[in-house]
N, C-alpha and C positions, 0 to 999 in steps of 0.2 A: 712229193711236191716240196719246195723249196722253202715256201712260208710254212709249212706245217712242220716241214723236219725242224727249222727257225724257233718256232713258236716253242715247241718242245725240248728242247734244249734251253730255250731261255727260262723255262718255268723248272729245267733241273740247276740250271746254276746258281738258280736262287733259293736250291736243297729246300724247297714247301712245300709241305704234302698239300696233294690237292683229292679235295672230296666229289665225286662228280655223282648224281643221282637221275635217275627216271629217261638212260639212254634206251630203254628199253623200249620206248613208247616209239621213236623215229624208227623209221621204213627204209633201209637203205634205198628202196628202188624211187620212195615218191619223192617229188619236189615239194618245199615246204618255204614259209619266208619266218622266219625267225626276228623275234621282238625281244630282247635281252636288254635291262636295265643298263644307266651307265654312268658307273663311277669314278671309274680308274683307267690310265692306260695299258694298264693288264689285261683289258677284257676284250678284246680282239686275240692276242694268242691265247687265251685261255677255252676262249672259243674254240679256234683253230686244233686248239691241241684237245677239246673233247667231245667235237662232230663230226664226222666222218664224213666224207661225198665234198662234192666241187662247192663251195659255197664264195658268195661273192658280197662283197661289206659295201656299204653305205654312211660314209662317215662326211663329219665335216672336214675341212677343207686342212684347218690345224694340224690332223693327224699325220698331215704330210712331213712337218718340221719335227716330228718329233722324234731325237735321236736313236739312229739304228735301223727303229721300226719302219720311221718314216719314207724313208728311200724304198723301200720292199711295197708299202701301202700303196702309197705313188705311182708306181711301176705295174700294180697289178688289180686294183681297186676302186670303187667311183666312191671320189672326192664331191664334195657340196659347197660353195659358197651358202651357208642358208639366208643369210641377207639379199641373195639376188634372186626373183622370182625365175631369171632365164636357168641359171647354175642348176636351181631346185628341178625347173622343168626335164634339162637334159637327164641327170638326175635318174628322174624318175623314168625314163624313156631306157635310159640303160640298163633302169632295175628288171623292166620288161624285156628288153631283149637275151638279158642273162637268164630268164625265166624261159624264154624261148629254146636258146640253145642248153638246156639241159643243167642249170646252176643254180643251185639253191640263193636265196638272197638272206644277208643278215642286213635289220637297218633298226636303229636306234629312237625307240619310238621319242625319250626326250629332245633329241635333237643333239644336245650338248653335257655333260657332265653337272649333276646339280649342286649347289652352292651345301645343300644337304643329304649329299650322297649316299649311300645305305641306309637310310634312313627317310628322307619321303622324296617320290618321285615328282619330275617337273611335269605339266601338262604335258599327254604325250598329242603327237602331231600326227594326220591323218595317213600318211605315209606307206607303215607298211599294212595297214589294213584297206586300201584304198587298193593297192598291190594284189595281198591275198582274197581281195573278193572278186575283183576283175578277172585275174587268172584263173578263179577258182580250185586255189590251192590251200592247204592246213595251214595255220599261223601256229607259233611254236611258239609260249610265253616262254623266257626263261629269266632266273631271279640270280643270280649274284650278292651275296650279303655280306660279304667283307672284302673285296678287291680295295677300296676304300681306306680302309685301316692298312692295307698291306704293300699300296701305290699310294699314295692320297694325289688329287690334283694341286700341287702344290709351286705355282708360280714362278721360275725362276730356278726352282732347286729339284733336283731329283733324291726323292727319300724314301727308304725299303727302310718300311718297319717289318719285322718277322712275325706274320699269321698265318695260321693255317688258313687255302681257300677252299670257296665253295660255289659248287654251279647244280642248282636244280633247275631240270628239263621238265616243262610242265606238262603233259597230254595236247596232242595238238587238236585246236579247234577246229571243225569242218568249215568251210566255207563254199561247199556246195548250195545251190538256191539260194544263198544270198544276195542279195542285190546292194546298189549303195546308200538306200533306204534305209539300212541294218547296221553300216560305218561306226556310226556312233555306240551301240549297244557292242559290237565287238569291241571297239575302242575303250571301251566303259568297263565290260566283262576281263580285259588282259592287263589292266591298269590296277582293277580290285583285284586280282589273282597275285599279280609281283608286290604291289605294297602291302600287302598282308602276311604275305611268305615275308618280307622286309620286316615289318614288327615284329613277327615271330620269332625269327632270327636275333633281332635285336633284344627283346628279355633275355632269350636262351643264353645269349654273350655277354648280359649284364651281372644275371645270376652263378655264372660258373666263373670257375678258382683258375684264375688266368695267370701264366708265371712269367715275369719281369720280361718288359719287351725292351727289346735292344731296337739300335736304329744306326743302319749306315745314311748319312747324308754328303751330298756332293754341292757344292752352289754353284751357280752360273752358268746351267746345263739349258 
């Protein structure tokens, strides 16, 4: 696939090793909707480039403009207005039908990038757990703790500071017999699981011997 071979190339041209943990838990054969923190616009190829099977993204609307990627996003993924209740609607209606025809769904439980990234998550939104209990499919936390540092969202400029990253795959939660009675305790349960992998990561990066970080910046991108 086109975005995948894409994705993977772009995370070698940017020579970063990247650490991937706990792909052992996914099922090549089942469908799953996948709940990945977000901080950076690294985290769509990053995905891309360490999940395997059809997966189909759920982002806002922005990711469209944003250079490169954008074009490729656009072309092949559902885009959001999340100010528009109709946008949100369809939205969600084509998260189900990529669920239908055999595609994993990735969607962003914050909605948008938080103003404190790696570091504490925004409220997440009913989304992809609304998704995974309907369907009755696994929800797949997964935690990202320095995309952040290594993209930062940074307004106007494109800047690669040099980090090593990292993506742990957390055990998918069943969502068999759950009902939408349950939403909120799922919601509750995958929110405590990524902001605490997020703390932990953050001592871990405050207390180790980090060597001079360099930084390419470009402005007006």
């Amino acid at each position: 696939m086109l975005n995948r071979l894409w994705s993977k190339i772009q995370l070698r041209m940017y020579l970063m090793p990247v650490r991937v943990t706990g792909q052992e838990h996914l099922d090549p054969k089942q469908l799953y909707v996948f709940a990945p923190n977000h901080s950076s616009y690294i985290d769509i190829p990053m995905i891309l480039a360490a999940i395997p099977g059809f997966l189909n993204f759920v982002g806002k609307k922005a990711l469209t403009k944003v250079p490169l990627w954008g074009k490729i996003y656009e072309a092949l993924y559902i885009s959001v207005d999340r100010d528009s209740p109709i946008s949100s609607a369809k939205a969600y209606i084509a998260s189900k039908k990529s669920i239908e025809a055999g595609r994993s769904v990735v969607i962003f439980p914050e909605g948008k990038i938080s103003p404190e990234s790696g570091h504490n998550l925004l409220p997440f939104k009913d989304g992809p757990f609304k998704l995974a209990i309907e369907k009755q499919i696994p929800l797949v936390p997964i935690t990202m703790p320095y995309n952040h540092l290594f993209l930062p969202d940074v307004k106007g400029k494109l800047i690669i500071r040099y980090h090593a990253l990292e993506m742990i795959i957390h055990p998918p939660i069943p969502t068999t017999g759950l009902t939408m009675a349950d939403l909120e305790f799922l919601k509750e349960q995958t929110f405590t699981l990524i902001q605490s992998e997020l703390h932990a990561k953050n001592n871990e990066h405050q207390h180790r011997n980090l060597a001079p970080v360099s930084a390419l910046s470009a402005a007006g991108v």
